[in-house]
Every structure is written in structure tokens, then in C-alpha cells.
N, C-alpha and C positions, 0 to 999 in steps of 0.2 A: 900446412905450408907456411915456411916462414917468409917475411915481408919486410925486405929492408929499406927503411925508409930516410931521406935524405934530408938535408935539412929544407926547411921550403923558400922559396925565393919565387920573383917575379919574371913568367919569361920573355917580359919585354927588355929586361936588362942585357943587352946583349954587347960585348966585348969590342968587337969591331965591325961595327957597323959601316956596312961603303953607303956612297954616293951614288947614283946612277940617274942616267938621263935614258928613258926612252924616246928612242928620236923617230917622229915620223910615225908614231903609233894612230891606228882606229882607236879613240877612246871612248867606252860605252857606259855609261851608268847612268840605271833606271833608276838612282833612286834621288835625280836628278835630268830625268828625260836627255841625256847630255849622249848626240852620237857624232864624235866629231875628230879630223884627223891634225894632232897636236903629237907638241912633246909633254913627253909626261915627266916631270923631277920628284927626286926620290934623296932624302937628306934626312940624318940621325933617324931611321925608321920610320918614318911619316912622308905621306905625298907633301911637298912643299910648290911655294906659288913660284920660286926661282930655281935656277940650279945652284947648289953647292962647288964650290970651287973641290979642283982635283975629280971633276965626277968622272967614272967610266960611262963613257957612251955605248948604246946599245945601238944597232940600226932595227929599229922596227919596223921600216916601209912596210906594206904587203901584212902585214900582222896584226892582230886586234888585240887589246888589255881591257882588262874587264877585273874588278872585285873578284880577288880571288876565290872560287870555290868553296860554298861553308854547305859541309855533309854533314847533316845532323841523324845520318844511323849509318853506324861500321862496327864491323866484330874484328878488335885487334886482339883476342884471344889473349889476354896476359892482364893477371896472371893466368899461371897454370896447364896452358895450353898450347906453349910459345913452341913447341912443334911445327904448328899450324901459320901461326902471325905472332910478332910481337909488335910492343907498340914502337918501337924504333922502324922495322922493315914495314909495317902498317905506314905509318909516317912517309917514307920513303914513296911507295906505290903513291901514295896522295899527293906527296909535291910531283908526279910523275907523268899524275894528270890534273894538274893545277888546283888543286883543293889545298888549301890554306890554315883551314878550321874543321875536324872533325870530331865527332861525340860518337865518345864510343857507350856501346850498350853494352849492361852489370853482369851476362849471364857466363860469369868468365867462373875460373874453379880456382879461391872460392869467390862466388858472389860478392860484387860490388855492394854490401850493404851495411858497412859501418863505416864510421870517418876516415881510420883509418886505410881503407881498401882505396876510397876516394883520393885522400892524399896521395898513395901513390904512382895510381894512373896518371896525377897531375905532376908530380914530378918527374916522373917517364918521360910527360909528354915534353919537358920542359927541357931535357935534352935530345930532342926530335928536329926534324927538318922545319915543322910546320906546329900550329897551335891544335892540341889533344885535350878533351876534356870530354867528363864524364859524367853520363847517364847515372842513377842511383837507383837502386829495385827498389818498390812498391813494396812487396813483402816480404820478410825474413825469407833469406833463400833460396825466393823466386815460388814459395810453397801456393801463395796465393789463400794464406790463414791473416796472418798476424802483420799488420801493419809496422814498416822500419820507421824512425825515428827522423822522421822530413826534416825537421826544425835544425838537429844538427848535421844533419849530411849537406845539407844547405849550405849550412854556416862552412862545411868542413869545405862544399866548393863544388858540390854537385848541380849539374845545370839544369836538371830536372830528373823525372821519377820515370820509369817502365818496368817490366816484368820482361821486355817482350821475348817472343820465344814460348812463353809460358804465359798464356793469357789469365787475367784474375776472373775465372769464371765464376764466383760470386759473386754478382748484383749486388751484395748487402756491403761487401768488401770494398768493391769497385768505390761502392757511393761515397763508403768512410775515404778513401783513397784522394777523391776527389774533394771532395769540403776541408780533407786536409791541405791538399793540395792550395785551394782557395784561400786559406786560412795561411800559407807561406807565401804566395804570391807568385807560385810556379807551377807548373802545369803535368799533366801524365799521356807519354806517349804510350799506346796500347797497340798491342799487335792483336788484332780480331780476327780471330776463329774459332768459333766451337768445338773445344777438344772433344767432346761427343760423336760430333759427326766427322773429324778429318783423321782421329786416330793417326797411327803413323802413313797413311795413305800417301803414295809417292808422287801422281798428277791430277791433273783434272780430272772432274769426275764428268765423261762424257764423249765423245767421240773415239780420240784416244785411247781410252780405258779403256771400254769396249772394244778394239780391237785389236789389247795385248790381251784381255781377257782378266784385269785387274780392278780393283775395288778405287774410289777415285775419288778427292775430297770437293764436294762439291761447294756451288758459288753461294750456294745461302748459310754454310757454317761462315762467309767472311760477314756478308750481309748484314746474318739477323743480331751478331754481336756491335759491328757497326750503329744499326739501330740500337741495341739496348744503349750502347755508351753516349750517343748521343743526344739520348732520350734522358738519361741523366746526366751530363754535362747539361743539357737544358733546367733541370731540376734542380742543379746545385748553383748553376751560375759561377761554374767552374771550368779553368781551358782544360780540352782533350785534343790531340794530336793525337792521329789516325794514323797506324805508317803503315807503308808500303800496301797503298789501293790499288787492286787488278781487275773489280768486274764493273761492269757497266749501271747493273744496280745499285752498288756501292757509292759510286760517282753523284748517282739524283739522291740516293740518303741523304748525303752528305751536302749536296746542294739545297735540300729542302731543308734541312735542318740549319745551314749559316740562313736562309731568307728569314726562319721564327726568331731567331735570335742566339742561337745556339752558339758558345766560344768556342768553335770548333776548326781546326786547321787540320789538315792532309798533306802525307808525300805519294808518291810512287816511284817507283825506280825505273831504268832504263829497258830491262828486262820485258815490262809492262808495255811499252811504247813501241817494242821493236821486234820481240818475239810471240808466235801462237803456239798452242799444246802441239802442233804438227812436228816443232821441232822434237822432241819427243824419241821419237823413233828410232831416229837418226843418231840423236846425241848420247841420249841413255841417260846415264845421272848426273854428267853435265848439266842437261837443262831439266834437272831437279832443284825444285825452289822454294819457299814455304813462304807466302801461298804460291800454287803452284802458276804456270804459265796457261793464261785460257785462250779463246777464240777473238776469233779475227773482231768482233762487235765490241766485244771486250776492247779489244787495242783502240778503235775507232775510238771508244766513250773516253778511253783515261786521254788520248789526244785532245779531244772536243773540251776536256774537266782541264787539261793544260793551259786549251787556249784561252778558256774563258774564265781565269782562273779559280775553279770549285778547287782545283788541285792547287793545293800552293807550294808544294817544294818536289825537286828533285834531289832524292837522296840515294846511295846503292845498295843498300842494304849488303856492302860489302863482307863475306862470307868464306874466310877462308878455310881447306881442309886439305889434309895430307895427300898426295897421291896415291896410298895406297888407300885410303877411307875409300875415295872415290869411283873405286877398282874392284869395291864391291858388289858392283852394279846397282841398277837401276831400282830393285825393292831392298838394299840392306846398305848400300850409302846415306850416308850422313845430308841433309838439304841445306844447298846454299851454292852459291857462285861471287868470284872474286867482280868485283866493278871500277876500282877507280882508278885504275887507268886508261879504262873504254869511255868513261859516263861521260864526258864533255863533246868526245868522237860521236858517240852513239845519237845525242839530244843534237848535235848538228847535222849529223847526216838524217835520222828518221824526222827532224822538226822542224830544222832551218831549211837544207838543203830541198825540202820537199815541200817549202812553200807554208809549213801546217801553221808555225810560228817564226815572229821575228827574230833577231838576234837579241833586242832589246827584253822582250819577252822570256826569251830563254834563260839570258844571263837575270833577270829579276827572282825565276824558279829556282835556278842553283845557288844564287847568291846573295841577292838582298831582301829576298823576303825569307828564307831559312834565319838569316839574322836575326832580323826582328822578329821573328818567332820565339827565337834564342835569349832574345835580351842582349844580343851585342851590341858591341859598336864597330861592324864591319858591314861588309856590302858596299862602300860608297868607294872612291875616287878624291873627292872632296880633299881642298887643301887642308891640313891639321890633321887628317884620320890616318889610320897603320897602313902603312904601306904595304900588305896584302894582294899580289895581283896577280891572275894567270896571262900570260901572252901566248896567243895560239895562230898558226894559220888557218885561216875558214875553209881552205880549199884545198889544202893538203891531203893526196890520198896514201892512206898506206892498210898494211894487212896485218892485222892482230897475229901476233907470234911471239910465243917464247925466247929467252928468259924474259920474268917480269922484275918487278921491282919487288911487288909482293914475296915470300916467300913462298906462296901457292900459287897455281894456275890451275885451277879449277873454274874454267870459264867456257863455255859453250861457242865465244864467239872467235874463238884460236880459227881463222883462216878467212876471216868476215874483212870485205874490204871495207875500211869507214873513210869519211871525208870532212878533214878536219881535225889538228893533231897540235898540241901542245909545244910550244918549242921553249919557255920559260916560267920558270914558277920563281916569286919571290914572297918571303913573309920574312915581317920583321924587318921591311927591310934589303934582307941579304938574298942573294941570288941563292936558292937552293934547287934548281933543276935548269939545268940547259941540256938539251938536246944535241 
């Protein structure tokens, strides 16, 4: 596949940048305990302490603004696979549900794993709605043999290492993965599961299974991989980021292992907090997911890992696939589901709205601790930082329905009432999403 790449540039340079006053906004940032109803000024791409002359006014009574959205795991399939997503309509869906910042993962065709693969997701991303950057694989090709070349994928602009998709089931690999990783001063997100035991199995292995009469990937292939990686991130004194945790065992791993000392951080996704294997039935390969969707104890624990924060980010593990992939039913579809234009709806209707977490709390999940996981300089409000911010109503109800922004809808939650709905995305700055 050939790869035309552009010249590179910064995509904070932006041409014409407005002005804007949010007037009368909820303004929330946790990384500044700050919950308070002000205007918010917005001048040459940065929060400013006044307004800019000439600004357009927004009315934001009734509205809250918050650090825009930073998703650090999405699959904008591109290259190679821009059937499904690319990274422009990827982008799009994102400023759609207020995400600002997302990190796409390498396992696109081909594989994110040389500089230039890197440069050019970032120049893709640089003519996008919103800020796009990119994940770089762990091993040549995602094979999970031979280690890529950290030092310059780094340099080239990679915000860290994963395989995921394709977990590094060597220990010996993982561990070099990791010391490398330490030894650049960035981190490896891993998708844990035992490809042994989950094979291409389509749900949980357990109630469900058993009652279509199908073979089911059970909760200790996420587990006992969990543990090994944790067990060495202990040993190298190297970060590891966990993504996308579903079971309740996973949760006290992962809990026990940041109390010894372990550099260890975690996401889970919406999917985790809001759906059990029961949907299943019903949905078919809709709510087919990798890992899959488990029980209700399960939902409980990743809630309890939210509030208390063992879980430290919300991410969606955005997932998109053709209509007709997914119309192959439920054992020969493709796994995954589309999320970011639910994920902000979904974390306030199953988290705020139901008491579990605060708003403050939530917006720290999606947004300023993903950052500082990240190494950015996002998440905050703060006068001097990018002007990055979602505006949403908290109480807005509406019904998941087609068309998306994505280019796919392969999402399980098409006719789910949620509550709380994005009415303004800006980054950079520039208003890129009004409702």
C-alpha cells in the first residue's frame, strides 16, 4: 500500500481562529477542583482570563464545559481499511461526542510500526476536526517476536507502544517491551487475554454460552494475563496501561498491584459499566466485543474500580465495521462496537445520573487523568492551556439513532434512551461541532 505523506507542520497553527465567550456556562475542572457557573473566554486558541474583542457569544445557561474529551483507545482503521473509518470521519464522530484528543491504535493494514506509518496518521490527524495521534505496535506487525524500534517511533511522534488486538503472549517479549519501554520514557498499553483460552470465541464464557450452546471466552484468560503484566511492570519498574477492564477480578489485580507499587494504570469502556452478557441474545454481533460483555458483578466491580479510582480512564475502544461484516452474525462477525458518540451520554446516564459518581469525578475519567497518562497538556480549563472543551447538557434526553457521524454503526445501543447529550465541541479553539 502506498502512503502519501505531507509535509509535516503543527496542528496548533490554525488559519482562523475565532474568539468566543461562553456565557453562563457550569464550568468543571478536576484538575483544579473548580465546579463553578462563569463565562468561559476563548482567544487565539487558548482559555484566556478576558474576553477578546469581536468575540462570538455562545449562551450556555443550562449547559456544562468541561476539558474536552481525551480517548486514548480508537480504531480509525486508516490506513487500509477506510471502508470501515478513516481518520477524517473517525475525527468527526469524536468532535460529535465531545472528544478533542484521541489515540488511535497500530493494528490498521499496514501496521502502525515504522516512522513513517506514524507520520502519517499525524498528518491525517492534522487535517481533522479534533487532535489525532498515534499508538505505535510493540512488535514488527503485531507478530508479538521481534521488538519495533521505540527510540525512533518516539522521535517520529508515537505517544506510546500496544500490540493491542493481538496480545504479546511472551513473557520473555512483554518483559524486553517493557525495560524498553522504561528506558524511552513511555509506556505499553496491552490488551490482556490469553489467546489460548479465548481463541476466536464470540461471548462470555458462562450463562449466555450455555444457553446458545457455544464455547465462551472466559474471565480468567483477561485475568491471568492482567496478573502476569503486572507482575512485570512490578519487576521492570516500568508503566503498563491495562485497556479496556471488564471483570471484577481484574479490578482487585489491578488494585493490589498499584498498593505494592506497581506503575500501573487502567481504562474500561462504556460498554463495561452499562451492559451484561444478557444483552447477548437479543443483539447478536452487535454486542459482540473483545473482551466480551460479562455479568452483572462484573458491572458492579468496574463501577466501584470508577468510583474509587483503581480504574483510571474512560476510553471506548471505538470499533468500527462495515454493515455487512456485522451481518454475519453473531459466531463469523468481526468484534467491536462504534462508542464516541454515546461515551459522554452513556458515563452520565449509568454514573452521574444514578448517583454512582460525581460529574467532577467522571469528567476527571474522560479527561484529565487520560492526559496525564498521555503526557499532555490537556484536561484542564486553566487560563494559558488549549482551548479543548466539550459543552454538553446533563439532562438532555434523547435516543441513539442513525445516521452517525462515524462512518459505521455497529453499536448495540441504536434505540437506548440516554441522558445527557453534547451540544458543542471545540478544539483548537474553533467550534467544530454544534448540534
Amino acid at each position: 500500500m502506498n502512503i502519501h505523506l505531507q509535509s509535516a507542520r503543527s496542528c496548533d497553527i490554525m488559519d482562523n481562529m475565532g474568539n468566543i465567550i461562553l456565557h453562563g456556562a457550569r464550568v468543571v475542572d478536576p484538575a483544579f477542583g473548580t465546579d463553578t457557573v462563569r463565562d468561559l473566554y476563548i482567544a487565539d486558541g487558548k482559555i484566556a482570563a478576558s474576553p477578546a474583542p469581536d468575540s462570538r457569544v455562545i449562551d450556555a445557561h443550562g449547559l456544562v464545559a468541561i476539558p474536552g474529551l481525551v480517548d486514548m483507545h480508537v480504531h480509525f482503521r486508516d490506513p487500509g481499511q477506510t471502508h470501515k473509518e478513516d481518520i477524517i470521519s473517525g475525527a468527526d464522530a469524536a468532535a460529535a461526542g465531545g472528544v478533542t484528543t484521541a489515540v488511535c491504535m497500530p493494528n490498521t493494514k499496514p501496521v502502525i510500526d515504522t516512522p513513517e506509518l506514524v507520520q502519517y496518521v499525524l498528518d491525517r490527524g492534522c487535517n481533522s476536526k479534533i487532535r489525532v495521534l498515534p499508538y505505535a505496535a510493540v512488535t514488527v506487525g503485531q507478530l508479538g517476536e521481534t521488538l519495533t524500534d521505540f527510540a525512533a517511533l518516539k522521535n517520529a511522534g508515537a505517544t506510546a507502544f500496544s500490540d493491542d488486538g493481538n496480545p504479546v503472549m511472551s513473557a520473555a517479549v512483554m518483559r524486553r517491551a517493557l525495560i524498553t519501554a522504561r528506558e524511552c520514557d513511555t509506556f505499553v498499553a496491552t490488551h490482556c487475554e490469553d489467546a489460548s483460552l479465548v481463541r476466536n470465541f464470540a461471548v462470555n464464557d458462562g450463562a449466555v454460552s450455555k444457553a446458545l450452546g457455544i464455547q465462551g471466552r472466559p474471565a480468567i484468560a483477561e485475568e491471568i494475563m492482567i496478573a502476569r503484566d503486572c507482575m512485570l511492570a512490578l519487576d521492570t519498574g516500568a508503566r503498563l496501561h491495562v485497556c479496556h477492564v471488564s471483570t471484577a477480578r481484574s479490578v482487585e489485580i489491578i488494585r493490589r498491584a498499584k498498593s505494592v507499587g506497581a506503575r500501573v494504570t487502567c481504562e474500561t469502556a462504556p460498554q463495561y459499566f452499562s451492559l451484561t452478557e444478557s444483552a447477548v441474545p437479543q443483539l447478536g454481533s452487535l454486542a459482540r466485543v473483545n473482551p466480551p460483555l460479562r455479568t452483572p458483578t462484573d458491572v458492579a466491580a468496574i463501577i466501584e474500580g470508577l468510583r474509587d479510582g483503581t480504574i483510571d480512564a474512560i476510553a471506548t475502544d471505538h470499533a468500527p465495521h462495515a454493515d455487512a461484516e456485522k451481518a454475519l452474525g453473531l459466531l463469523d462477525a468481526p468484534s467491536g462496537m462504534i462508542g464516541l458518540e454515546t461515551s459522554l451520554a452513556l458515563a452520565l446516564t449509568h454514573l452521574y445520573h444514578t448517583g454512582a459518581m460525581s460529574l467532577t469525578d467522571i469528567v476527571r475519567r474522560v479527561s484529565a487523568t487520560p492526559s496525564d497518562i498521555l503526557g499532555l497538556d490537556r484536561g484542564t480549563l486553566s487560563v494559558g492551556s488549549a482551548a479543548d472543551i466539550a459543552i454538553f447538557d446533563p439532562d438532555a434526553a434523547w435516543i441513539v439513532a442513525p445516521p452517525f457521524h462515524s462512518r459505521a454503526s455497529n453499536t448495540p445501543f441504536i434505540g437506548a434512551e440516554l441522558r445527557g447529550r453534547v451540544r458543542y465541541t471545540i478544539c483548537r479553539g474553533e467550534l467544530v461541532y454544534d448540534l
